[in-house]
C-alpha positions in Angstrom: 0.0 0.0 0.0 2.5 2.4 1.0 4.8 2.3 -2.5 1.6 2.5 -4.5 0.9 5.8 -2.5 4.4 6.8 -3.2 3.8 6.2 -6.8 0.3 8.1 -6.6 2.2 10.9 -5.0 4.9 10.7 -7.7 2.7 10.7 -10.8 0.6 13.3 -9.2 3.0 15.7 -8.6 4.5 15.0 -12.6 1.5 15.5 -14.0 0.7 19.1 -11.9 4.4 20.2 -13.6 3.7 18.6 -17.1 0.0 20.5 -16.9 2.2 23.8 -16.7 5.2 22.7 -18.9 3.1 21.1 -21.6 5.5 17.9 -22.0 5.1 16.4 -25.3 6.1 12.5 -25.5 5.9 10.3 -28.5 8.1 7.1 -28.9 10.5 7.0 -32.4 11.9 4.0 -34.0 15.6 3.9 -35.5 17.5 0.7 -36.8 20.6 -1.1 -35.6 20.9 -2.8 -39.2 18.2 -4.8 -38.9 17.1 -4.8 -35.8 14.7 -2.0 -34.8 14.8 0.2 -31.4 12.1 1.8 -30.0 13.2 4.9 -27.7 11.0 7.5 -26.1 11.3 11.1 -26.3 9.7 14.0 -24.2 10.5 17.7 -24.2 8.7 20.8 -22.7 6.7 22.3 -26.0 6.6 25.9 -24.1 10.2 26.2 -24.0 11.7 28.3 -27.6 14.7 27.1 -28.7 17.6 24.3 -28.3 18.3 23.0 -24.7 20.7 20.3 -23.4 19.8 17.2 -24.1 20.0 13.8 -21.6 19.4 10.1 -23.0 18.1 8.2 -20.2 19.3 4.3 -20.1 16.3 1.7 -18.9 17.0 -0.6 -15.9 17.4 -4.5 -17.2 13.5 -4.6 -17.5 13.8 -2.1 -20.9 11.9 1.0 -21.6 8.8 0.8 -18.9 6.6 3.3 -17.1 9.7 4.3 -14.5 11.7 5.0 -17.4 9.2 7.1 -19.1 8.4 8.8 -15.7 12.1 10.2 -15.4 12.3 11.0 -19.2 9.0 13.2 -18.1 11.3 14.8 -15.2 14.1 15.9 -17.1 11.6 17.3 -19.6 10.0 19.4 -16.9 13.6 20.7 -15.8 13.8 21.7 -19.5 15.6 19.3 -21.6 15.1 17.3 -24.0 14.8 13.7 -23.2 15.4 10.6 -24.7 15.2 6.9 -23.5 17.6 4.9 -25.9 16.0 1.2 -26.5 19.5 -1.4 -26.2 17.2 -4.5 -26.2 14.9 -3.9 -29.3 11.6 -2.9 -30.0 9.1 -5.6 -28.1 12.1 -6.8 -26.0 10.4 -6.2 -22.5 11.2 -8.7 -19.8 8.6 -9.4 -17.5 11.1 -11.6 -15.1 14.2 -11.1 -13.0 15.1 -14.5 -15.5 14.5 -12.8 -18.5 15.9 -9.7 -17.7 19.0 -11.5 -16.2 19.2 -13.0 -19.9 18.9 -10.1 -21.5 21.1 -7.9 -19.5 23.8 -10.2 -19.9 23.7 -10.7 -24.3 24.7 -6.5 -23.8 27.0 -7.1 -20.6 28.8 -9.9 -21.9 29.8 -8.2 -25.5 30.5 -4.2 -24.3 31.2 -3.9 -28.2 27.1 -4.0 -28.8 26.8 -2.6 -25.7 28.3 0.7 -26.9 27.2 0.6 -30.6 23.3 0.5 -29.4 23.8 3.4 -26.6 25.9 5.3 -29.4 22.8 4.7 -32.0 20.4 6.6 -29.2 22.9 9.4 -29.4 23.4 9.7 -32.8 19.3 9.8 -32.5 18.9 12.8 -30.1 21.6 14.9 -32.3 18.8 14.5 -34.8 15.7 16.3 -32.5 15.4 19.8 -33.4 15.2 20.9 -30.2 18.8 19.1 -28.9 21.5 21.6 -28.7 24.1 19.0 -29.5 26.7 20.5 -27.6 25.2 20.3 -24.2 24.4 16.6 -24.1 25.0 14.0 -21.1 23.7 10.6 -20.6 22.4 8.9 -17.1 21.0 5.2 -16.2 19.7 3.0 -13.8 21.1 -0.4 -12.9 21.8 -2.0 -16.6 21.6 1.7 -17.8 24.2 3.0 -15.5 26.6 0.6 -16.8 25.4 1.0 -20.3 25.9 5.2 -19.7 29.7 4.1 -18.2 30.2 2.3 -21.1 29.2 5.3 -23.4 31.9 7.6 -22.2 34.6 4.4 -21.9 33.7 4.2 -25.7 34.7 8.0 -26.2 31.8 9.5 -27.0 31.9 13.5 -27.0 29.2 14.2 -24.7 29.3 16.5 -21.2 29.0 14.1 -18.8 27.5 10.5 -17.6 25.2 9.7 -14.5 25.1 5.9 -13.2 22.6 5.6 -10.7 23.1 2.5 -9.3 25.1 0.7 -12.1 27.4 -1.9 -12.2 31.0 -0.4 -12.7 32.9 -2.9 -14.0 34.0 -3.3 -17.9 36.2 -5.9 -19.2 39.3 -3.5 -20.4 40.5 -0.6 -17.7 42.4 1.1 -19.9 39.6 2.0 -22.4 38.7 5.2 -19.4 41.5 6.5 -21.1 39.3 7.3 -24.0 36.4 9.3 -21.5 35.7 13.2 -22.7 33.0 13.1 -20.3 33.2 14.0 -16.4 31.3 11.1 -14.6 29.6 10.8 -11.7 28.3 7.4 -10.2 25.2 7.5 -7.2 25.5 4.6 -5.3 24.1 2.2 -2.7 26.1 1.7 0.5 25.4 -1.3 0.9 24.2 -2.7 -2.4 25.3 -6.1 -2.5 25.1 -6.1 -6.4 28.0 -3.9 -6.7 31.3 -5.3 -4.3 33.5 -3.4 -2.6 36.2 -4.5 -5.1 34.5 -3.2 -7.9 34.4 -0.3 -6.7 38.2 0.1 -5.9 39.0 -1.3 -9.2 36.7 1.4 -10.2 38.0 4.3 -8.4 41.8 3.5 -9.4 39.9 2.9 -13.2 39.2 6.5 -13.2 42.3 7.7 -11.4 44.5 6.3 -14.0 43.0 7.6 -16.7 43.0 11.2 -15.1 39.0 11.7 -15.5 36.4 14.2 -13.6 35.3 11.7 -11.3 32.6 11.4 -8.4 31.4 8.7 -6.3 28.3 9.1 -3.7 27.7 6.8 -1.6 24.1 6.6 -0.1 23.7 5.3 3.3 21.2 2.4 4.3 20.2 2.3 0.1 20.8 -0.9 -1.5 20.3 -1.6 -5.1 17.3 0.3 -7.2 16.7 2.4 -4.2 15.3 5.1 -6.6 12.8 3.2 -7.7 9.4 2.5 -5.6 8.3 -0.6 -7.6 11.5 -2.0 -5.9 9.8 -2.7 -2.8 11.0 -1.6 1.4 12.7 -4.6 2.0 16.5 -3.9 2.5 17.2 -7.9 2.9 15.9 -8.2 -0.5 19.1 -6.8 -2.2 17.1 -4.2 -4.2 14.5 -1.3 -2.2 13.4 2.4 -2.8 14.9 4.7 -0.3 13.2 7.9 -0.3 15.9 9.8 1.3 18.5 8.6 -1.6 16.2 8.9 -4.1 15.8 12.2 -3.4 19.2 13.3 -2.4 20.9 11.4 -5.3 18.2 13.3 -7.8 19.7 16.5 -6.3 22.9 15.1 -6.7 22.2 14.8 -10.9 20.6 18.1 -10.9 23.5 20.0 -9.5 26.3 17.9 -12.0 24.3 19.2 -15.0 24.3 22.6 -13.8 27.8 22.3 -13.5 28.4 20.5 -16.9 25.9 22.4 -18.8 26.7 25.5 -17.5 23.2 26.8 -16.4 
């Protein structure tokens, strides 16, 4: 009862900001050869003129409602936004099996990995309201490794947001290719990401010399900014409002910084 009241209180609140913003959404399809993606697109149709924009890279359950939700946000805060599709048009998991499958076809070859999030970029270069100078990248679990991997691949964009993501990538020394300053929100005590991931992480990005951040959330565990996540720390994965809200913040103020606003 109480996360669907969080969610009521979530959508609620969107939808009194979209009312005033006029957010227009509409999903577009592009190719990978012959595969097609599906990504969805929403931008504030009161605002004149180019603004930054941010792709937004799904959790390992594809583009869903939370994704569209956040893509709603960051339209309301005046960008445009754009969830890139890795998986394909259709590909949808409905089970931690599935997902777990699919996940690991992109985690397991970073080459397609990259070529897919790079496609979603090339794709919101193409809106007419993208100034394609200010344009940064941020995801959630699978997504926050896929936006890690987007600046590893060297990808000239302002910066990269992993909200809880997994850090690892199969060659360190491909950070040395990063343009982008990076900043990683993470769950104390998320058992998904190990403590030695996250010093091979940290010495990753020292190595390489790049703008680097790590925040650590107390008490939040994996998808802790997600309410369909569930309370329940023991589970591995649970929303934490505090570090929802805090690591939201968190995003905000890094693309004030790397935007320049």
């Amino acid at each position: 009862m109480k996360i669907i009241i969080i969610f009521l209180v979530i959508f609620t609140a969107l939808f009194a900001e979209s009312a005033k913003a006029q957010i227009h959404t509409e999903y577009i399809t592009y190719n990978d050869g012959d595969v097609v993606l599906e990504g969805y697109i929403a931008y504030d149709k009161s605002i004149q003129g180019k603004r930054p924009g941010v792709l937004v890279v799904h959790e390992w359950t594809g583009i869903n409602d939370y994704t569209k939700m956040r893509c709603e946000q960051l339209a309301g805060l005046g960008y445009v936004a754009f969830a890139a599709d890795i998986y394909g048009k259709g590909v949808r998991p409905s089970t931690p099996e599935e997902a777990g499958k699919q996940a690991s076809i992109y985690k397991s070859d970073r080459q397609l990995m990259r070529k897919r999030i790079n496609l979603a970029l090339d794709e919101i270069k193409k809106q007419p309201y993208t100034d394609m100078e200010k344009i940064s990248a941020i995801g959630y679990c699978f997504g926050g490794t896929v936006a890690l991997e987007l600046a590893r691949s060297g990808a000239d964009v302002k910066g990269v947001v992993s909200f809880y993501g997994g850090l690892d990538t199969p060659n360190l020394t491909d950070a040395n290719n990063i343009k982008a300053k990076v900043l990683v929100l993470h769950g104390a005590d998320d058992p998904y990401v190990p403590e030695e991931q996250l010093k091979t992480f940290e010495k990753e990005m020292r190595d390489a010399k790049v703008d680097w951040q790590l925040i650590s959330y107390g008490g939040a565990v994996h998808s802790f900014t997600n309410p369909g996540a569930g309370n329940d720390n023991s589970k591995g994965a649970a929303y934490n409002e505090k570090a929802d809200k805090r690591s939201w913040e968190a995003m905000k103020s890094f693309f004030n910084e790397i935007f320049e606003k």
